[in-house]
N, C-alpha and C positions, 0 to 999 in steps of 0.2 A: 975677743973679736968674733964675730958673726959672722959668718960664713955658708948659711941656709939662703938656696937659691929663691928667686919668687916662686918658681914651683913646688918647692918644699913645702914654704909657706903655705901655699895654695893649697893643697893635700894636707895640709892640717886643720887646717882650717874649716875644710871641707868633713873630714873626719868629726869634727866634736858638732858639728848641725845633726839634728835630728833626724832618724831617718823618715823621707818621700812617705805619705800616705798614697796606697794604691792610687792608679786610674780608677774614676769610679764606672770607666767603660771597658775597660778591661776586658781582652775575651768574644767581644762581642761583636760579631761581623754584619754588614748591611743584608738585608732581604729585597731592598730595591736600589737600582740604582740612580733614581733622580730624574732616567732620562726614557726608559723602554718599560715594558713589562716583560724584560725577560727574565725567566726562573718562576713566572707565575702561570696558571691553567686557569680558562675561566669557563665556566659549567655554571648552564641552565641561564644562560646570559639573555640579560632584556634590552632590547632598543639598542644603544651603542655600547651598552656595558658596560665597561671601564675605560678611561682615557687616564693620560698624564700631563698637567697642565701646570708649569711654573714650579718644577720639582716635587709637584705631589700627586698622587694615587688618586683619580677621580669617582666617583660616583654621584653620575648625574642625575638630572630629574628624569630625563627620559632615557636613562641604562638602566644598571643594576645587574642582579644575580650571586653567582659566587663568584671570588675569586681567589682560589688556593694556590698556595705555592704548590711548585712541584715537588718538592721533599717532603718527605714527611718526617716529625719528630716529638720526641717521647717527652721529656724532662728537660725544663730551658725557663729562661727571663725573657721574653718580652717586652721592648721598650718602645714606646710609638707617641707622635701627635696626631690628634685629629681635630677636625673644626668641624662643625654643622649648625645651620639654620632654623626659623622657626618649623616646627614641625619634623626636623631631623631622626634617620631612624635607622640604623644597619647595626649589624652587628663584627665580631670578632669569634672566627672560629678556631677553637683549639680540638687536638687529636681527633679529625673529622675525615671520615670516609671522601672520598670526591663526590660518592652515589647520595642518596639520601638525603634528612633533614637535616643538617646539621646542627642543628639546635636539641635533635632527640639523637640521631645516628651517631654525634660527638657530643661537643658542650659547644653553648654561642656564650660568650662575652656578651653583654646586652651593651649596647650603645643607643643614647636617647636621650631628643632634646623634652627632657623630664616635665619640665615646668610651661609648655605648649598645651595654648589651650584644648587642643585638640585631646591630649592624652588625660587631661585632666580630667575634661567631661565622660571621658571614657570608664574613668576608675578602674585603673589598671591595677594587677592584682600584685603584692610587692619584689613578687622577683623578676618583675616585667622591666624595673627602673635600672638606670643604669648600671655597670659593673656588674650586676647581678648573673651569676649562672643563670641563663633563662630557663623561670617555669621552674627552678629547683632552690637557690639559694636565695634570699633576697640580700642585698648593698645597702648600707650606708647610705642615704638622701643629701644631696643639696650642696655638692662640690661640682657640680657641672659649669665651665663657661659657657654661654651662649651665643647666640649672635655674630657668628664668625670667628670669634676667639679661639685659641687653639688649646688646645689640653693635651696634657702629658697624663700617659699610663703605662703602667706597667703589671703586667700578666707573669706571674710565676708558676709554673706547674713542675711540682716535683711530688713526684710518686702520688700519691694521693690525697698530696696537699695542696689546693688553692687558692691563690691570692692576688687581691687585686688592688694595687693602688690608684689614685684618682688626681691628680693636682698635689702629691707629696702627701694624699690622705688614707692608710688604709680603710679600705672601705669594704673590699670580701677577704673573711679568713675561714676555710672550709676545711674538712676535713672527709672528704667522698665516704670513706667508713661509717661516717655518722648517718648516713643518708642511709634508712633500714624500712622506709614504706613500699611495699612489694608493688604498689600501683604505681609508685614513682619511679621506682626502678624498672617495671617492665616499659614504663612510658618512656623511659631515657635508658636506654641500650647502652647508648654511650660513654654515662658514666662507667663504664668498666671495662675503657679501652686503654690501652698503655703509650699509644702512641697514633698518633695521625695530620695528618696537612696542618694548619694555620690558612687561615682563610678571610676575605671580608665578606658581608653577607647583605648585598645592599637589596632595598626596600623602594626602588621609585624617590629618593629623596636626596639630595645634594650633599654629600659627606665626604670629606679628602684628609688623605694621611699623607702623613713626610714622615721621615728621620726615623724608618721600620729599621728594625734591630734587632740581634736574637743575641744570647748565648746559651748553647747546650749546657746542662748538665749532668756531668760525670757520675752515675752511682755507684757505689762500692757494692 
């Protein structure tokens, strides 16, 4: 005679499934919250600077500037969408002074609507393209969406390894150690900081972020 309740059963049951694969968000706390800019500083701000429109981080035609959070931090994942138009152009600051270039004073993430005739005729030099350390490592080509579409990226910096995914693509994998030209190194101070803001770095051109996300991490 049987005599196993349904919650026995259940706990058996339960037991021989496989165990749950992590969250793959796990860890990872917002940087905005949808609706203010509060937790961020904005330095060297143009025309209106940033706004928040429709749950995302604006950078209009007539703002721009920086805009750093107020924390600053060492070793972390970065996960974010962004959308921009013809002609699109700001970037992402990691361990970046408030003061300064952040593009030499820290590192800029390059963000760029790549394939705009404007940059084309320019012939831009190859770590000017997106994901690219700017000015230091060049990225991967031609995972950009355009035209209002949104892309997912993800930034990891740990220790002084960097990496950059694009649309589920790696597209920078750096090793700051390897970077040994004395010109490029006195030009970028930066790379040999441990830790500083996150930042956006707009340029005069219409770029919006949602779904900013960080996790620290922990080094032994």
């Amino acid at each position: 005679m049987n005599l196993w309740t349904r919650r026995e059963w259940a706990a058996l049951a339960a037991a021989a499934l496989p165990l749950r694969a992590a969250d793959p968000e796990e860890g990872f706390v917002p940087l905005f919250d949808g609706r203010s800019l509060k937790g961020w500083i904005l330095m060297h701000g143009k025309g209106r600077g940033y706004t928040v429109e429709n749950g995302s981080i604006v950078c209009p035609e007539d703002g721009g500037g920086n805009l750093f959070t107020e924390k600053e931090y060492a070793d972390f994942v970065l996960r974010l969408e962004w959308r921009l138009w013809e002609g699109g152009n700001n970037g992402i600051g990691i361990r970046a002074p408030l003061e300064g270039d952040a593009a030499y004073a820290g590192m800029e993430i390059q963000i760029l609507d790549d394939e705009a005739d404007v940059y084309q005729k320019m012939r831009l030099r190859p770590a000017q393209y997106t994901g690219s350390i700017y000015d230091v490592v060049p990225a991967r080509r031609g995972f950009v969406r355009r035209n209002g579409a949104w892309n997912e990226e993800e930034i990891t910096a740990d220790g002084r390894r960097i990496q950059v995914r694009l649309n589920g693509q790696l597209i920078t994998d750096a090793n700051l150690d390897d970077i040994r030209d004395p010109e490029v190194l006195k030009k970028h101070p930066g790379l040999q900081r441990r830790s500083g803001h996150i930042g956006f770095l707009g340029h005069g051109t219409r770029v919006e972020f949602r779904n900013v996300r960080i996790r620290e991490l922990r080094r032994a």
